[in-house]
N, C-alpha and C positions, 0 to 999 in steps of 0.2 A: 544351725549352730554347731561349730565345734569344740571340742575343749582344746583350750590352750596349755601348749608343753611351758615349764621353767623357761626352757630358751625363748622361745617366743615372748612371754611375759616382760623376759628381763631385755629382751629386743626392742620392745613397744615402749618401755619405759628408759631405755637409753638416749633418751632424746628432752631437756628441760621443756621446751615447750608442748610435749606430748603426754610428760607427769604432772605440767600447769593443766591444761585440758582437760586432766581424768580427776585431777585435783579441784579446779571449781566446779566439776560434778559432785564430788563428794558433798564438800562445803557446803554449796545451795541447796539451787533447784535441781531437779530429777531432767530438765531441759533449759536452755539457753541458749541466747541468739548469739551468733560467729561473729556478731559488730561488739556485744558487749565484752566477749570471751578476750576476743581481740587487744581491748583496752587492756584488759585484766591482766595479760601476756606482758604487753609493751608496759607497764605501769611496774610489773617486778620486773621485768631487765634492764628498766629505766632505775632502778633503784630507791628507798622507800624514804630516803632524802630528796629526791627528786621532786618538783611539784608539777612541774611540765613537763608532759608526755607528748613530743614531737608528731604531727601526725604522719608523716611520715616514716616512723618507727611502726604505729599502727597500720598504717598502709601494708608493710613490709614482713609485720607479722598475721597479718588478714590474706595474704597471698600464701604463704608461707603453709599457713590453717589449712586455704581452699585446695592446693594442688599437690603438699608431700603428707600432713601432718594427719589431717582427720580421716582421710580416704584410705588410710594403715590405718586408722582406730574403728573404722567404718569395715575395713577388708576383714577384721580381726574380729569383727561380732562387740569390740568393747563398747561405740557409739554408734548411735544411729544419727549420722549425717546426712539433710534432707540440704541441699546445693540451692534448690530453687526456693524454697523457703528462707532459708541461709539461719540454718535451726541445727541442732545437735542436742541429742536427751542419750540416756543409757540402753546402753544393747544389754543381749543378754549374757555374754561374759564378764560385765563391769565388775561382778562382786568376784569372777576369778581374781581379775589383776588388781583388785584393792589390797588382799594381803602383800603383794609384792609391791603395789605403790608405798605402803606405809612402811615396809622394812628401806625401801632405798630411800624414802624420810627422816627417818632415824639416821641411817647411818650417816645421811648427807649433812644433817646436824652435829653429829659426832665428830666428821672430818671438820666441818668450818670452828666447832671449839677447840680443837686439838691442837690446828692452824694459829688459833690468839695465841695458845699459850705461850 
């Protein structure tokens, strides 16, 4: 394991589907399978109006997970992504990049209220 610089953190987490990711790790369980995560992905960019989740979208974000998204959260020590299991639980820098997941939380809230006004 190494520790992760700011830039790195704020690299790993420039990506919405890579702050959903690190995000239903928080939320849940400590592990979870890449088919459930997947939904979890396609169901907020599907929007929370939405009630059908295209599987297709799921396909698209299950691809997405397997070959750019968890292998940089996997490289990074934040998940431990097991491919042939199709499993993902917390590495051992998760609790680095939680304080930097939860400040770009905030702030992403701040911006979408500021935006109504």
């Amino acid at each position: 394991m190494n520790c992760l610089s700011v830039y790195e953190c704020f690299s790993l987490l420039s990506n919405g589907r890579r702050r959903l990711v690190v995000s239903d790790l928080t939320d849940g369980s400590s592990e979870a399978s890449v088919d459930v995560v997947s939904e979890s992905l396609a169901k907020a960019e599907q929007g929370p109006e939405s009630g059908h989740v295209p599987p297709k979208l799921v396909d698209d974000v299950r691809v997405s997970l397997y070959h750019v998204h968890l292998p940089k959260l996997d490289d990074a020590d934040v998940v431990r992504f097991d491919a042939d299991r199709s499993r993902l639980s917390r590495g051992p820098n998760f609790d680095v990049l939680f304080p930097y997941l939860r400040f770009a939380s905030e702030h992403e809230a701040r911006s979408h209220l500021s935006a109504a006004d």
